[in-house]
Backbone as ProteinMPNN parsed JSONL, in Angstrom:
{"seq_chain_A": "XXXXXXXXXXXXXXXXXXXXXXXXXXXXXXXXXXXXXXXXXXXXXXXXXXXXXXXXXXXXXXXXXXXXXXXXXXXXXXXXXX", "coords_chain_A": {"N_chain_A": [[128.639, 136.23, 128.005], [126.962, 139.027, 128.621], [123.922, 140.691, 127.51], [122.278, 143.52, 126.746], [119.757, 145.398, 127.214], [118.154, 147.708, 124.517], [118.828, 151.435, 124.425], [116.306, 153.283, 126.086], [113.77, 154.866, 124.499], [112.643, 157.474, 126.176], [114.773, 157.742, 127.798], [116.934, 158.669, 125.663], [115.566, 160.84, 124.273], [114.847, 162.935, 126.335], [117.71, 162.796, 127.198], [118.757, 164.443, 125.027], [117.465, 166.405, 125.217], [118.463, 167.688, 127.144], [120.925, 168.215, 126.192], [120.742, 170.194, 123.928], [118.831, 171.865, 125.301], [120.738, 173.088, 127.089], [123.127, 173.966, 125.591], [121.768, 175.717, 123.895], [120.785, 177.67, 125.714], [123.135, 178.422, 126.712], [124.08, 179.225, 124.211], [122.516, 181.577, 123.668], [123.326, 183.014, 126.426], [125.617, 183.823, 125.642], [125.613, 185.296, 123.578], [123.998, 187.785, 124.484], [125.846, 188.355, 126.404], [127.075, 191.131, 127.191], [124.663, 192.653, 127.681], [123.114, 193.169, 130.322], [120.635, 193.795, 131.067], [119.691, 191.769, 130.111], [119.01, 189.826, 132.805], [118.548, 191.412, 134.596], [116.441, 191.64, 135.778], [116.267, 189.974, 137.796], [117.264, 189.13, 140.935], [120.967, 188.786, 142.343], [122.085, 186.68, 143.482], [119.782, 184.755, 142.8], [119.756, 184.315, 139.84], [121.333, 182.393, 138.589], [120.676, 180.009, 139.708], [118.288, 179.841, 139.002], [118.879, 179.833, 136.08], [119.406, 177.467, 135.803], [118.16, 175.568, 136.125], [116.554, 175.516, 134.252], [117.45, 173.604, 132.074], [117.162, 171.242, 133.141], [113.848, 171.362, 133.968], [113.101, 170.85, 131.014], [114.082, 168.881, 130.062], [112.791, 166.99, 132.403], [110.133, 167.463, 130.919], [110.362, 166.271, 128.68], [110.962, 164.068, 129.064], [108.817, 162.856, 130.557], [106.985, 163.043, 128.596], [107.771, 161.659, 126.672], [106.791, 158.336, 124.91], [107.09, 155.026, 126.514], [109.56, 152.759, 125.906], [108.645, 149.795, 125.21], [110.048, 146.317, 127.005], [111.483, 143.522, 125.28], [110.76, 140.524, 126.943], [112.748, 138.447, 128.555], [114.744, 135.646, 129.278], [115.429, 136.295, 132.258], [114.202, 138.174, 132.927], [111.342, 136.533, 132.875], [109.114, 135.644, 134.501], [110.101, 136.764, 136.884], [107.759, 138.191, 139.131], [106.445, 141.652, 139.803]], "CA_chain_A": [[128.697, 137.659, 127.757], [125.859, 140.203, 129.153], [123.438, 141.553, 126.468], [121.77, 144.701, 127.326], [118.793, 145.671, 126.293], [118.533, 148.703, 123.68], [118.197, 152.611, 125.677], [114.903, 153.472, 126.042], [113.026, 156.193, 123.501], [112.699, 158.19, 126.853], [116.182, 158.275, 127.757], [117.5, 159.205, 124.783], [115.256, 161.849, 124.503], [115.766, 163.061, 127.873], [119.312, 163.213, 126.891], [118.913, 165.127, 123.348], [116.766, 167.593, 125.482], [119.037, 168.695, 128.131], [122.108, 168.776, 125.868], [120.19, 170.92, 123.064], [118.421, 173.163, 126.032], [121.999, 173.625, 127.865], [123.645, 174.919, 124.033], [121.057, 176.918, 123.68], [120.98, 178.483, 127.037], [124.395, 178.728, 126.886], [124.656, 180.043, 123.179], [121.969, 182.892, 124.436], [123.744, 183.965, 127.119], [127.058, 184.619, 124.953], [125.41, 186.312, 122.576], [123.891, 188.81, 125.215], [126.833, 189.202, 127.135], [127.107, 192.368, 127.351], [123.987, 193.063, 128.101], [122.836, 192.804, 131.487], [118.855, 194.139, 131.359], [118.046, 190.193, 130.29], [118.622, 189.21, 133.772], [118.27, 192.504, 136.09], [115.023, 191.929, 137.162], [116.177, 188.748, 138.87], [117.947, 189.588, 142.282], [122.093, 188.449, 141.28], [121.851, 185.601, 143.661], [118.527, 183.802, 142.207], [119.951, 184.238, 138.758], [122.594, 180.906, 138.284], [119.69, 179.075, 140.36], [116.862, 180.009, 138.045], [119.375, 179.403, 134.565], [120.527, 176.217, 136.077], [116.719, 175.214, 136.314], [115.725, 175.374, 132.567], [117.786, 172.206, 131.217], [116.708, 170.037, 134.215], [112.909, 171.129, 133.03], [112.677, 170.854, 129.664], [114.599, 167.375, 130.288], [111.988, 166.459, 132.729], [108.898, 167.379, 130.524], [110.623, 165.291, 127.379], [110.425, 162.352, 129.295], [107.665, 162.974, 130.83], [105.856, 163.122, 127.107], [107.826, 159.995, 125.897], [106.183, 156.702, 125.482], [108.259, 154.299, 127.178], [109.823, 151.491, 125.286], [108.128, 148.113, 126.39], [111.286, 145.587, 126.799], [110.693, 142.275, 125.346], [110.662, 139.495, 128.07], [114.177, 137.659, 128.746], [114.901, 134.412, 130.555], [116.191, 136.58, 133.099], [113.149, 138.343, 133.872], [110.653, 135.428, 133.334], [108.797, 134.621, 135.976], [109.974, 138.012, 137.651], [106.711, 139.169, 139.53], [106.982, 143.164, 139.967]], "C_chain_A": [[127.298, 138.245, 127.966], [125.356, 140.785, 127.718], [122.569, 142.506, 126.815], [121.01, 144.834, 126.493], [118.877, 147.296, 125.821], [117.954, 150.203, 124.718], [117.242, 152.447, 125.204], [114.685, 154.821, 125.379], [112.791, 157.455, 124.894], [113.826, 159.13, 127.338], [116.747, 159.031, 126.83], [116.411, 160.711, 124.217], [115.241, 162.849, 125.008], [116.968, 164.114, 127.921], [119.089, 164.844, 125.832], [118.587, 166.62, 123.964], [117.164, 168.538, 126.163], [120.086, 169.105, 127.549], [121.864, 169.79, 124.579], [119.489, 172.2, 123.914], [120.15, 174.17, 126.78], [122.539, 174.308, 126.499], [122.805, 175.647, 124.036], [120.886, 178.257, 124.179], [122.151, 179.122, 126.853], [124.956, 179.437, 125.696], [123.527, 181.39, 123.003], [122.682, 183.447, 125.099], [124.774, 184.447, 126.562], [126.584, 185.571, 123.794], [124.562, 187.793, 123.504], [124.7, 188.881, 126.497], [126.582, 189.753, 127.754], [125.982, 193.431, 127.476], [123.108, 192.576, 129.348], [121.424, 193.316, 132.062], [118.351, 193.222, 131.088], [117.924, 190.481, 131.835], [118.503, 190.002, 134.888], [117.165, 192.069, 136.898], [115.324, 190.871, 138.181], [117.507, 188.983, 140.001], [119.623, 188.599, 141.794], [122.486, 186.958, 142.212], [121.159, 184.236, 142.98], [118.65, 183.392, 140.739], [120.276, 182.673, 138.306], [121.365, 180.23, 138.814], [118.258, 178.522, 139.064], [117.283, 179.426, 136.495], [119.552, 178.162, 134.585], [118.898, 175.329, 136.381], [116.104, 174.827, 134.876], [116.057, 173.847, 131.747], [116.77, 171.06, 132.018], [114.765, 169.898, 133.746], [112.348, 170.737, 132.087], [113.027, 169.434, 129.501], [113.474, 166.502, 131.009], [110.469, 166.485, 131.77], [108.989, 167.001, 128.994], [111.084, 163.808, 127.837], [109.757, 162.222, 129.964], [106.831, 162.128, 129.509], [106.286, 162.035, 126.12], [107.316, 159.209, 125.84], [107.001, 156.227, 125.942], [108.061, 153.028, 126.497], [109.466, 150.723, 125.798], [109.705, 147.193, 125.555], [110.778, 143.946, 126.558], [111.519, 141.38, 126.573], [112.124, 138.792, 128.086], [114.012, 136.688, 129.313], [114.687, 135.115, 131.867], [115.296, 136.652, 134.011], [111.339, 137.158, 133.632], [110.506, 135.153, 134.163], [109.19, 135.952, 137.462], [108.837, 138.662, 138.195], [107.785, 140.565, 140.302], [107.1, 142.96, 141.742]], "O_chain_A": [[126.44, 137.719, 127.257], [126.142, 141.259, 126.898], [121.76, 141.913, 127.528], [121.167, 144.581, 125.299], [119.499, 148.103, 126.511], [117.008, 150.164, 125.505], [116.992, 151.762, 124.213], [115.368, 155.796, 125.691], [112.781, 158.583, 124.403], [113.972, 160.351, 127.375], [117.1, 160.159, 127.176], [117.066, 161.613, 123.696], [115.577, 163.846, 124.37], [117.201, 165.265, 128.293], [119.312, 166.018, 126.13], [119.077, 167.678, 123.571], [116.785, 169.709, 126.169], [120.55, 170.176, 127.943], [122.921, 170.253, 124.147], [119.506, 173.338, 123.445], [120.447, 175.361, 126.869], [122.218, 175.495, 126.463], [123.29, 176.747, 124.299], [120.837, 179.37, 123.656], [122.196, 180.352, 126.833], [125.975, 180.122, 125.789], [123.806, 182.203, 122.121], [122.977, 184.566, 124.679], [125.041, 185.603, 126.888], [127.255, 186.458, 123.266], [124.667, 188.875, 122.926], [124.259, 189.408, 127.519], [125.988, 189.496, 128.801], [126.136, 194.651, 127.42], [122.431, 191.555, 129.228], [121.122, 193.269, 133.254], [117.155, 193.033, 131.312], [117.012, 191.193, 132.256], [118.37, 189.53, 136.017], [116.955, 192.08, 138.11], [114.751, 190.84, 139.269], [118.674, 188.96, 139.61], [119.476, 187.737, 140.928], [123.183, 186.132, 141.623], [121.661, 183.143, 142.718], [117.99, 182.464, 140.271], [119.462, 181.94, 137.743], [120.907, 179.662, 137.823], [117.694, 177.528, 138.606], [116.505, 178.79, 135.783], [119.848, 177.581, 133.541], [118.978, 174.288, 137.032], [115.302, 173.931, 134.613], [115.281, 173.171, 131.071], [115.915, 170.302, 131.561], [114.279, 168.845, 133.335], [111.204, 170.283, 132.115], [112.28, 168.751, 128.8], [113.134, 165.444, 130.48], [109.706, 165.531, 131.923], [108.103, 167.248, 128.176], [111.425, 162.809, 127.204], [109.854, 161.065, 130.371], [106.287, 161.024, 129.487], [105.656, 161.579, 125.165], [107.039, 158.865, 126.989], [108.025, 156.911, 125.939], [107.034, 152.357, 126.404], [109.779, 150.621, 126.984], [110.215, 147.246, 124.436], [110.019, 143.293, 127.274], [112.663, 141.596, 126.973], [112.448, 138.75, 126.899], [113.012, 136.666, 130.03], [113.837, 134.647, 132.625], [115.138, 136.07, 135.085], [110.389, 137.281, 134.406], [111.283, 134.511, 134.87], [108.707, 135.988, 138.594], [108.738, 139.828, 137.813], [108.875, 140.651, 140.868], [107.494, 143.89, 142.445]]}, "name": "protein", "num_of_chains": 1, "seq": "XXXXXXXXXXXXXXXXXXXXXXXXXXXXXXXXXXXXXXXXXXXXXXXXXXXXXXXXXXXXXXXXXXXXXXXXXXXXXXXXXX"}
């Protein structure tokens, strides 16, 4: 049986960051609806592009700023040069 080693403190961060920025995003825009002077200034194309940009960020610069779990050594990779 396969034992996997535990996610990484990055990943799961990562994760936490895009599905806490996307709710957020997403429980902003329902609460301004009905108002459409947030996003005027941005041409009605560039909009979805630019909203659809913020999770993927904030995701990249929380695992960016993670340490990264060191994995202890296995048989497997023993002896594995990089």
């Amino acid at each position: 049986m396969a034992t996997y080693a535990p996610v990484e403190r990055k990943v799961s961060l990562a994760t936490a960051a895009a599905y806490l920025t996307s709710t957020g995003l997403l429980g902003i825009l329902a609460a301004v609806e009905d108002n459409a002077r947030l996003l005027s200034w941005m041409p009605d194309a560039v909009s979805p592009l630019v909203l659809s940009l913020v999770p993927g960020l904030v995701t990249f610069v929380a695992g960016w700023q993670a340490k990264h779990t060191p994995r202890a050594e296995t048989p497997e990779t023993a002896g594995a040069g990089g």
